[in-house]
N, C-alpha and C positions, 0 to 999 in steps of 0.2 A: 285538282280538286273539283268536286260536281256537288252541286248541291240546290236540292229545291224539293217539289213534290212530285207524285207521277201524273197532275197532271200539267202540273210547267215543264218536263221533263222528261223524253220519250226514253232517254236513257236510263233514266232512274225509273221508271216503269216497266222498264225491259228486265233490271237487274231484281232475282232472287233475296228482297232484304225483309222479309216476312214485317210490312209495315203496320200489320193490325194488330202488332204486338204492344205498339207505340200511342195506340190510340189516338186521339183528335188533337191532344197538345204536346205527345210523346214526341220521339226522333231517333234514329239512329245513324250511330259514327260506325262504319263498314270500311275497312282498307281491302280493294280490292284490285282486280286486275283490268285495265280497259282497253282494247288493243293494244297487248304485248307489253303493256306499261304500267305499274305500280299509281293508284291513285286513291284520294279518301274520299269517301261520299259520305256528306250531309245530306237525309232525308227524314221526310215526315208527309204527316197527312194533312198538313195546314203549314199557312205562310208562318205564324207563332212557331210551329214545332220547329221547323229549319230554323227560324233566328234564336231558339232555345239552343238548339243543337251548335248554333254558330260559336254562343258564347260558352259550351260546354268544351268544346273545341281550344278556343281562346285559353281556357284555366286549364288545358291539357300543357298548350304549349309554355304559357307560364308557370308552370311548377315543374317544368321539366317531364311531360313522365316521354317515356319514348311514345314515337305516333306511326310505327309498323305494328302488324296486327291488331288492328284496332276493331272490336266487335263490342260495341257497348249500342245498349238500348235503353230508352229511360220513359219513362209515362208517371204522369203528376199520379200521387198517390191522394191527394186532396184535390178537391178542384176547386173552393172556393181560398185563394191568398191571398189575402186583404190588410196593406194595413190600413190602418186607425189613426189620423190625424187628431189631434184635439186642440187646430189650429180654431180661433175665432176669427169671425169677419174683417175685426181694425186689428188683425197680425198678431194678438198678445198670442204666445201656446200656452195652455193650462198647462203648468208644471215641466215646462218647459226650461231648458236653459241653455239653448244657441242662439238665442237672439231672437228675430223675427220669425212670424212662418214663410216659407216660400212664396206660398199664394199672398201675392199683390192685388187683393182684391178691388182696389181704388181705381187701375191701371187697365184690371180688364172691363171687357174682351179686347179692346183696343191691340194692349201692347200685350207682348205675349214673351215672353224674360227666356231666356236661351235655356238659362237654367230649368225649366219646366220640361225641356228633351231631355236634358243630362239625367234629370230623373225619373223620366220614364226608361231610358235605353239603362240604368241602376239597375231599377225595378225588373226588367224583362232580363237583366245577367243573371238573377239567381229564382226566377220566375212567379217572381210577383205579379197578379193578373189583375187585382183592383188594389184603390185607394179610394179610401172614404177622405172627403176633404176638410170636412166642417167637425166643430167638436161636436163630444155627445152631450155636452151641456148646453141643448141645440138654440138655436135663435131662427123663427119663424121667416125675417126677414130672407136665406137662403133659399126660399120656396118661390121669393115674388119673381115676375119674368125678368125685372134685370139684371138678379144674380142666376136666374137660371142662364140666361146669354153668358152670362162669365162663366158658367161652369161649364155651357155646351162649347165656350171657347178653349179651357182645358182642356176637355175629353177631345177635341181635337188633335191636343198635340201628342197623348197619351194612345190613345188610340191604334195607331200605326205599333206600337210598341206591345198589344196586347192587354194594355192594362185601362179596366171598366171604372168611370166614376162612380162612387158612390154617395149621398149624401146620408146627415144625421135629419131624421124628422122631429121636430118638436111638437109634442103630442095636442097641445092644444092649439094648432095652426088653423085648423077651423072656426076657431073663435076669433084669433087675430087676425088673419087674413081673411074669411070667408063669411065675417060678421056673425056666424051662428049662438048660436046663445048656450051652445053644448059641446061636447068633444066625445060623447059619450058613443062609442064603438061600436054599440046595435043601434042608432039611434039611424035612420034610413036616409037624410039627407047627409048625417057626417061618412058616411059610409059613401055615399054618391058626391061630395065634395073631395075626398081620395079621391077617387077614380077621377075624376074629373081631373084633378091637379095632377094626376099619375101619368093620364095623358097627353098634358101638357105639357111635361118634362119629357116623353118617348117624341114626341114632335122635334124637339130640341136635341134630344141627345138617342137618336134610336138606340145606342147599346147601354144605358143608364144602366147600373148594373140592381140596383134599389135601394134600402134604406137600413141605416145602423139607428136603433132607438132607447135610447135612457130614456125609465117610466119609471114615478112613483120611488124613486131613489136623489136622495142629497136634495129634495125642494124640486125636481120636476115634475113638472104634471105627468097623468097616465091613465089607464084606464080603469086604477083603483080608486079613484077619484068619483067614480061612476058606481060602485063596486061590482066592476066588473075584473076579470082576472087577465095577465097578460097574457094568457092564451086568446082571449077576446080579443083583444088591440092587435096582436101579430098578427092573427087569421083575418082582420080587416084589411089591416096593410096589404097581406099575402093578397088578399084578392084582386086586389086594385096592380100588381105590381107582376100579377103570373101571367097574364093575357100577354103579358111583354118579356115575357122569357126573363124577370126580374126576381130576387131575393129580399 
């Protein structure tokens, strides 16, 4: 077996596997022939495409299917795959019912729970690329720097795996955090308190992937509150969040 990209791989560079078919998170499973001998190649355009392809491989040989003549090609037909935690800070899940959430936030960045790989190397089996960590019933306190340390200490271990943290923003974090007396979306310091805190979080976590936002629904604040429209509030976020290849 060979498997990597063309340019870990002089072999896989050499070999005819039309890999632009695959795109930047695609891959392809090619059984081919390598001096005079029968072999499969894992390839791709990116380290994620091979370990997509690795575990596509894995569910071949687990269900049985035969693995001679193998020509499969595969590329994300979405690119953003996100789940959606609606863990809070002290572990309760809204509407939850396994127990605790994963995230130990007490614990981090310190300790760092085995189980936070299992679930990324999960995540990356069936190519999950983010997780949003905090609920969308958001709590400003995820904003302050020592839970951004516990989260830049997550994306740590998610990371190698392909999958980008995301946080939930709670819309009036400039009033809690940043003493302002407004949250209001055009208002030119809340607008430059984002950015500012946008950058703050790319310091810590440079792949941050951006921000999931409940406004103005079940008692959160938003930027109807202002009356302004949640087009207002997302194109604020977006600003603060696209200089950094963020969502």
């Amino acid at each position: 077996m060979v498997f990597g990209t063309p340019r870990s791989s002089s072999l896989i560079a050499a070999l005819p596997l039309s890999l632009e078919r695959a795109g930047p998170a695609g891959y392809v499973i090619r059984s081919v022939i390598i001096n005079q001998q029968p072999a499969t190649v894992i390839a791709a355009n990116s380290d994620i495409g091979v370990l997509y392809g690795a575990f596509h491989f894995l569910r071949l040989i687990q269900t049985r299917v035969a693995l001679t003549a193998l020509d499969i090609t595969s590329q994300p037909r979405t690119q953003l795959r996100v789940l959606n935690h609606w863990d809070n800070l002290e572990r309760h899940v809204e509407r939850g019912y396994a127990g605790q959430s994963i995230w130990d936030w007490h614990k981090l960045p310190a300790y760092l729970d085995p189980r936070y790989t299992d679930y990324a190397r999960a995540c990356a089996s069936i190519g999950i690329n983010g997780a949003v960590l905090t609920n969308v019933n958001a709590n400003a306190t995820s904003l302050t720097p020592p839970y951004l340390d516990k989260a830049a200490a997550l994306a740590s271990v998610l990371r190698p795996y392909g999958v980008r943290v995301y946080l939930t923003a709670r819309f009036s974090a400039p009033i809690e955090l940043g003493g302002l007396k407004t949250a209001d979306p055009l208002d030119p310091q809340v607008r430059a308190w984002w950015k500012a805190k946008v950058d703050e979080i790319y310091t810590r976590i440079p792949d941050f992937g951006g921000f999931l936002v409940k406004a103005n629904s079940e008692g959160q604040p938003g930027p109807q509150d202002y009356k302004r429209t949640h087009a207002d509030g997302a194109n604020m976020l977006a600003e603060a969040v696209a200089p950094h290849g963020g969502s």
